[in-house]
N, C-alpha and C positions, 0 to 999 in steps of 0.2 A: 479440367472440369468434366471431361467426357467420361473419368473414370467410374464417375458415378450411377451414368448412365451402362457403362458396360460391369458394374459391381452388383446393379438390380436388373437387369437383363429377363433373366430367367422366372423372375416375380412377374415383370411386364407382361412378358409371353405367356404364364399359364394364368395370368387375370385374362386377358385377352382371351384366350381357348376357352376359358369358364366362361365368360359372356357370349361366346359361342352358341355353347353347347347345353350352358342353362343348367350346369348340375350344380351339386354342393362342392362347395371348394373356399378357401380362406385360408391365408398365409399368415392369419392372427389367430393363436388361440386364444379361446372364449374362457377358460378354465382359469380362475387368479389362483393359480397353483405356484408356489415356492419351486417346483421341480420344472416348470416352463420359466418363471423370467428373475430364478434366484433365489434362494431361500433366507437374504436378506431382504429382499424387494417389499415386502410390505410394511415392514417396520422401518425403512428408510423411506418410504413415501409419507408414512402416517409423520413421521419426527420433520420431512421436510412441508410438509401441509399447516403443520404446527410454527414451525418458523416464520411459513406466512400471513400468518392469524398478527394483525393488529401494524401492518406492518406496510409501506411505500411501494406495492409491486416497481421489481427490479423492471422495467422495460425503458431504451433510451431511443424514445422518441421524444420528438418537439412537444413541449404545451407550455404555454402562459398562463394557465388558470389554476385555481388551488385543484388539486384532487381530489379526486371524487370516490365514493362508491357507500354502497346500504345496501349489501349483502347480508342478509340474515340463512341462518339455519332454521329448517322446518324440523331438524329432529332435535334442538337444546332450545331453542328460542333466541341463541345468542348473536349480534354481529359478528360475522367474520373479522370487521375492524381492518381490510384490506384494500387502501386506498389506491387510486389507478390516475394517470395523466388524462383530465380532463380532455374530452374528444372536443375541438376548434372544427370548423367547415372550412374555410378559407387556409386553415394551417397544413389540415388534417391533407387537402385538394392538394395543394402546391408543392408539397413534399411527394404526393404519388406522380404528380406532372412532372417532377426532377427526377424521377427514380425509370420512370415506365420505358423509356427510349432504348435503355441498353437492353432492359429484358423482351422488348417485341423485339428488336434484333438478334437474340442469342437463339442458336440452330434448334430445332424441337427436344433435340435429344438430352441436352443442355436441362432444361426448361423441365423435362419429365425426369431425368435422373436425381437433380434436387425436389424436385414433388415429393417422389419417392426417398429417398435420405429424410426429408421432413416426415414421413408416414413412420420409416421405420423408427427413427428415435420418438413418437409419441406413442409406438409399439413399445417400446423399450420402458416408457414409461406411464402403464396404465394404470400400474395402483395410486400415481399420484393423481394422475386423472381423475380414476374413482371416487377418493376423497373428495374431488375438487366437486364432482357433481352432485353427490351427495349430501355434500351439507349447500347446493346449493336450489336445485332441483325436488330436492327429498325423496329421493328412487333410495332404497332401499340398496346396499354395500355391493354386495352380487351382480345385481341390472345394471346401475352406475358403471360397473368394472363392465360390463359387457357390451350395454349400449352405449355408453359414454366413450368406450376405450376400444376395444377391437370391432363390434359390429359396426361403430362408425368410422373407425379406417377402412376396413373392407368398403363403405359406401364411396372414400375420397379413392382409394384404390382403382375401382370402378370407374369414376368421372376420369380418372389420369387416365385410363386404359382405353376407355373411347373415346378421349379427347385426341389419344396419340394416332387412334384408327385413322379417323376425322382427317385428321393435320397429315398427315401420310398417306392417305387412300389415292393420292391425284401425283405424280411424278413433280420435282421443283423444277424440271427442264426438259424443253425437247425440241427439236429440230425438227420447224413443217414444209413439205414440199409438196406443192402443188403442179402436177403434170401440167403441160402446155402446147400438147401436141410434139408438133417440129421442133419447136420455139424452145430453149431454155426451160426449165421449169423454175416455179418460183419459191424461193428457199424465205426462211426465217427460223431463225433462231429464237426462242419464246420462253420467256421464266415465270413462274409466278410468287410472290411473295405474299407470305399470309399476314392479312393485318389484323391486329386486334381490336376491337371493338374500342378502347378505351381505358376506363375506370372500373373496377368492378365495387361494388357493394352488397354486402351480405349483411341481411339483416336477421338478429340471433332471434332465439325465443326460449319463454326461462324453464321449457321443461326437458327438451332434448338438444341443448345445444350445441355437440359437436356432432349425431347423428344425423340431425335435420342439416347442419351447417357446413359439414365436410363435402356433399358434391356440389353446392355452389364455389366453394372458396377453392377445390381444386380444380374444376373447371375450369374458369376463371384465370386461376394461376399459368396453369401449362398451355393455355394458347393465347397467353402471351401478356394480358392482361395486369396491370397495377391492382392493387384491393386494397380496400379500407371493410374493416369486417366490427361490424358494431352491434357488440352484444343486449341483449334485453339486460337494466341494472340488477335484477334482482338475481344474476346470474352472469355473471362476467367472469370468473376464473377460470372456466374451463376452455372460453377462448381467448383469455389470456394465456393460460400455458400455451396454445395451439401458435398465436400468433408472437408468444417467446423463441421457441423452437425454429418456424419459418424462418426469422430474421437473422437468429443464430446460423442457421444451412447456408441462407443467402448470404451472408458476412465473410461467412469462412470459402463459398468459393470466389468471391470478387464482387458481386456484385452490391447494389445500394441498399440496405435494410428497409425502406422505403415501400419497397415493392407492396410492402405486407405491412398495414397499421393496425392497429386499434382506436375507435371512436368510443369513447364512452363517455356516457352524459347519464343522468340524473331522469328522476323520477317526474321530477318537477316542473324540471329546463332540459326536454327532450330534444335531439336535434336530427332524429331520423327522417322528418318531412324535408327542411333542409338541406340536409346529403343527399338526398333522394332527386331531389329538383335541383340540384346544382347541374350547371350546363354542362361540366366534364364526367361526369356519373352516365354510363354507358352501359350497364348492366346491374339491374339490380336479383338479387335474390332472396325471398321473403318467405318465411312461415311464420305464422298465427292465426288474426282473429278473420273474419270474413269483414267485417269492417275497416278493417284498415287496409285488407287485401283490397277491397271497393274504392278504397280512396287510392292507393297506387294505383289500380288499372285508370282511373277517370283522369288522374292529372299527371300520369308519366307517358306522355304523349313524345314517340320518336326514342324511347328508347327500351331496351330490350328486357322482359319483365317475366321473372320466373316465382309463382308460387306455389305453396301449399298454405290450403288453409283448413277449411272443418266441414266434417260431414254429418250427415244422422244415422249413417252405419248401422242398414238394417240386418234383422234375420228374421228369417221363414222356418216354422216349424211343420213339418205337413206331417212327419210321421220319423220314428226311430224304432231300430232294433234293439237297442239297450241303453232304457231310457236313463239310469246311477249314467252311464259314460256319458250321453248326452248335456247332464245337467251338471256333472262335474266337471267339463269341460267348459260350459258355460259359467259357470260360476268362478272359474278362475280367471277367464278372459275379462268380468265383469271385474272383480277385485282389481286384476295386475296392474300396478303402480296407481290405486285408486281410483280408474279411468281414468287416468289422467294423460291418455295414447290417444293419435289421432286415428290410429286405428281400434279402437275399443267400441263395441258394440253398444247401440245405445236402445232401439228400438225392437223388439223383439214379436210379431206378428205370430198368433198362435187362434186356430180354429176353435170357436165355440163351442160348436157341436162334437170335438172330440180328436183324437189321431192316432192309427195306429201307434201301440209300442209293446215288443216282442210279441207276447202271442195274445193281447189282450188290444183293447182301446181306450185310452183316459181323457176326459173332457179337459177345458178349460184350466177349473180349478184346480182341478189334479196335479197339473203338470206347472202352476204356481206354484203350488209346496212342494212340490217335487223339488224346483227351482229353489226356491228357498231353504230347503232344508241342506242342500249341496251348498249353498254360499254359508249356510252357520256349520257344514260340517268342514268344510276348506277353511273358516279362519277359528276352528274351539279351542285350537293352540297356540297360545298367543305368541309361540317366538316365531314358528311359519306365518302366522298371519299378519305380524308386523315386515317380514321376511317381502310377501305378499304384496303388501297395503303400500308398502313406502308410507308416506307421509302427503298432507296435503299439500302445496307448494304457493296458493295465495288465499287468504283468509277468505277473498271474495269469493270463493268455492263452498264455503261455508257459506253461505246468503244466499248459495244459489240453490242450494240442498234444501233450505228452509223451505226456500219459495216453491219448489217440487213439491216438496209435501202440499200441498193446498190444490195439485192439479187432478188428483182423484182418490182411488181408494190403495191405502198403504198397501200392498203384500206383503215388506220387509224394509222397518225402519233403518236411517242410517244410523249409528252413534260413534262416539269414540272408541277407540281400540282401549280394553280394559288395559291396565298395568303398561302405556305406554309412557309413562311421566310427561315431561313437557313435551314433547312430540306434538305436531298438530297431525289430526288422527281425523280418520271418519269410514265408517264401513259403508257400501253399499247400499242404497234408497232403491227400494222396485215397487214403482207404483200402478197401479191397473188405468188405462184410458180404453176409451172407446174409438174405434174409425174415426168417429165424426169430430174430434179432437184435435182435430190433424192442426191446428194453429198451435197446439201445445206441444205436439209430437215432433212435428216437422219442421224443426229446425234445434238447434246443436247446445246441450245442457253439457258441459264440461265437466266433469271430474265424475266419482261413484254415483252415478244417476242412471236409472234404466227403466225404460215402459215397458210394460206386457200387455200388448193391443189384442182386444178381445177383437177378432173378427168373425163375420160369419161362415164360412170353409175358407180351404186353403188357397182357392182362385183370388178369391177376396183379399188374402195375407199377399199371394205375391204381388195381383196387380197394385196394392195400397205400398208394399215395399220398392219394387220397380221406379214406383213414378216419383216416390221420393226421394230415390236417388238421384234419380235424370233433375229433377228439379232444381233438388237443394245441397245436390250432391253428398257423395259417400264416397269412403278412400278402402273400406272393405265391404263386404257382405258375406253374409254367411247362411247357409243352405241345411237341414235336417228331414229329409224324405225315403220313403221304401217304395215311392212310386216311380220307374224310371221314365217315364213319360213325363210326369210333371217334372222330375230333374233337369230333363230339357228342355221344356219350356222356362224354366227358371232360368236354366243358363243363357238362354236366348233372350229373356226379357232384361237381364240384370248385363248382358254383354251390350245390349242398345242402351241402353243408360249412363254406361261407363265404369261400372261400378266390380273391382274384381271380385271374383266370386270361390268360397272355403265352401266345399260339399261336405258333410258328414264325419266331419273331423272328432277323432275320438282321440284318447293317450294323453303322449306330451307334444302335440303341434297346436295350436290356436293359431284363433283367424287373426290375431292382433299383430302377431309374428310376418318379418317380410325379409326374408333373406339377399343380401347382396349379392348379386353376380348370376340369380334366378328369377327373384323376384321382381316385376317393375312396379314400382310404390309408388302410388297414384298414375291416375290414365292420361290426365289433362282433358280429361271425351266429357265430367261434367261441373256440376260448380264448386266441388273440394278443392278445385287446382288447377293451375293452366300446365304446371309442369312434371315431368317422367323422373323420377329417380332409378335408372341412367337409361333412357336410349338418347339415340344419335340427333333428337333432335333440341336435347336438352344440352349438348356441347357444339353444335354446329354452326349456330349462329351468334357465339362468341368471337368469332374472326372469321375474315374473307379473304379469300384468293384476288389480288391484284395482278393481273400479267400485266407483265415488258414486254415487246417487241423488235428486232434487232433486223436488218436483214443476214443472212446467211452469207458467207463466201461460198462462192460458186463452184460448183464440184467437175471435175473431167469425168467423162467417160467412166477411166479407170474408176474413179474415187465412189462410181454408181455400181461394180463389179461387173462391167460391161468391158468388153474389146479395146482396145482404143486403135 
């Protein structure tokens, strides 16, 4: 079993160095090129995706109940028709409590070299992935492949890689002696053993779920931990492949398949509150709503609670140099996968009275059509901007679009994507509010929704964005100024908040974007999230060092490189 660990070695070591050192680096590529993972690979993902349309997912774990599932596609309208073993509490518990013994026992190295064997074979197979997110999520073919499939290994990567730090940073033995004058000193022999928390729980959510879901579940996994990982319904295939694979790696080197389940329950008869309060559930890790993240925090008392949930992601405009990059920049961040990213900007703070841009100054209105006219020239093409848009991923995104429109004056209605067929589709809604709004503004409209807050200057834009972060928290913000003074007060006010901060970003980078192995996605500093996607302290308190104690045999003289 160690072979595994000395066959990824070298992957281990330069994820490690990139968490370091904070640069780019990624041992997945992002590219669904034939010429990186085969130039049958996507037609044998698309025919094996097809196979499982209508079909008993193969996984052999325990269930007594019929199977479940009501996955639909957001780009045909159609079920997937892909039923799953009913998730049980009591079944689901007791097979991790059979299973978890031998893997807190097996050596670190053990534990991270199958981690890693599970990364690589869902590297191996990302076009299946893609599809799987695709028609589940309704990200668009391209993102799917990227965030579904290599940007979200790169983040389980990451969790193995500090997990291994963590678990390794402290010696497993050492002999202590304690001087004693004349007298003998006093010797012990001292081990520590790492214990694992428990049970882990990972709870999915239906729009990114192997990217949100991968640095809980490998956390979790490699120090030491049992998991049950239970998907949101309207999105379970993509961690069903995830949690096929795990069990597959685990099988084939000895170990119980156990380690790793799937809970999946229905829309109706949900049983994520239940798993969550069961007394052997010792970690849980959650993204979604700020509601439900509210009821985890009040009633998961004594055990270890990691989330992300939602921000109002503001930005400040104070001034730009070239205001087409500015607003094409913005307009795509607002589009990308039709806000439907926890990093997607929502509020946009922009001075009344005017703001530099290049050699001139444009008010308000100005720099709304400016705005507007960048989001109708980013989607005039309908195959980029279906490319763009992805698809809506739950109808009640549609009800929430309606209800926007009624909260001030349109700048840029949302509609359907022309020529998208059955697709559920919606472009972008930017509607004007006022400061005094702040009930409308301030707090989190999911999907293509965006304010343009008329403030009076731009003191007024930051302190109104700032406190909204600290408040009601933001997992990005985003900054456009030619003032470097006020740059830094930006930074300074949007760093006490919590909230990371994109300055002047022009090209092809957006604030929406958070790379692995550089980026840390969300701060835990305000109310978007208690937890870091990855520092050290989002795998540390997954397990604890227990010392033994022994006395030592007593040493001569000699044995201290003394005379005797």
């Amino acid at each position: 079993m160690a072979e595994l660990f000395a066959r990824h070695r070298a992957t281990l070591e330069a994820a490690l160095a990139a968490c370091r050192t904070r640069g780019f680096w990624s041992p997945y590529p992002e590219v669904p090129s034939g010429k990186v993972y085969g130039e049958t690979a996507k037609a044998e993902a698309e025919a094996a995706f097809a196979r499982l349309r209508g079909t008993l997912f193969p996984l052999d774990q325990e269930s007594r109940g019929e199977p479940v599932g009501e996955e639909v596609s957001p780009w045909t309208g159609e079920p997937l028709g892909i039923r799953y073993p009913r998730g049980e509490v009591e079944t689901l518990v007791a097979a991790a409590e059979r299973a978890r013994g031998a893997w807190a026992a097996a050596p670190v190295e053990i534990r991270v070299g199958i981690a890693l064997e599970i990364l690589t074979r869902l590297n191996r197979d990302s076009f299946l992935m893609a599809n799987a997110v695709q028609h589940t999520t309704g990200q668009s073919f391209v993102m799917a492949f990227q965030a579904g499939g290599p940007h979200a290994q790169d983040r389980g990567l990451e969790a193995v890689a500090l997990a291994f730090e963590e678990m390794t940073r402290f010696p497993a033995r050492a002999v202590w002696e304690k001087p004693q004058g004349k007298a003998p000193p006093i010797r012990l022999d001292k081990e520590w053993r790492r214990v694992p928390r428990g049970i882990g729980l990972v709870i999915g959510c239906s729009t990114f779920p192997t990217w949100n879901g991968y640095p809980g579940l490998f956390a979790s996994l490699v120090t030491g931990n049992a998991l049950i990982v239970k998907p949101h319904p309207a999105a379970v295939l993509p961690l069903a492949l995830t949690v096929e694979t795990a069990r597959a790696v685990l099988r084939e080197e000895g170990f119980d398949s156990d380690i790793v389940q799937l809970a999946v329950d229905t829309s109706a008869a949900p049983i994520t509150k239940e798993l969550a309060l069961h007394p052997a559930i010792g970690i849980v890790d959650f993204t979604g709503s700020p509601a439900f993240g509210a009821w985890l925090r009040e009633n998961l008392r004594g055990k270890l609670l990691f989330t992300e949930e939602a921000g109002t992601n503001p930005v400040v405009v104070q001034g730009c140099r070239d205001l087409s990059a500015v607003t094409a920049n913005l307009a795509f961040s607002l589009a990308l996968y039709s806000g439907q990213m926890c990093t997607a900007p929502q509020n946009i703070f922009v001075p009344e009275r005017g703001i530099p841009a290049g050699d001139g100054t444009i008010d308000f209105d100005a720099f709304a059509s400016a705005l507007v006219r960048a989001i109708d020239e980013l989607l005039a093409d309908p195959a980029r901007a279906s490319a763009v848009l992805g698809t809506i991923r739950d109808p009640a995104t549609l009800a929430r679009i309606e209800k926007a429109r009624g909260l001030g004056r349109i700048l840029r209605d949302s509609a359907p994507l022309a020529g998208a067929g059955p697709a559920r589709t919606a472009t972008p809604l930017l509607v004007e509010l006022g400061p005094e709004a702040e009930a409308a503004w301030c707090s989190e409209w999911f999907g293509p929704i965006a304010f343009l807050i008329r403030c009076r200057d731009a003191e007024e834009a930051l302190a109104k964005a700032a406190d909204s972060a600290a408040r009601r928290g933001a997992i990005t913000a985003a900054l456009w100024a030619t003032d470097e003074g006020f740059v830094e007060r930006a930074v300074e006010a949007f760093v006490r908040a919590g909230a990371p901060l994109s300055v002047n970003l022009e090209g092809g980078i957006y604030v929406n974007q958070a790379a692995a192995f550089s980026d840390f996605h969300v701060t835990g500093a305000n109310p978007a999230g208690n937890a870091t996607f990855v520092d050290p302290a989002f795998v540390a308190g997954r397990f604890r060092f227990c010392g033994v104690r022994r006395p030592a045999p007593a040493t001569t003289r000699s044995d201290r490189g003394e005379p005797s």
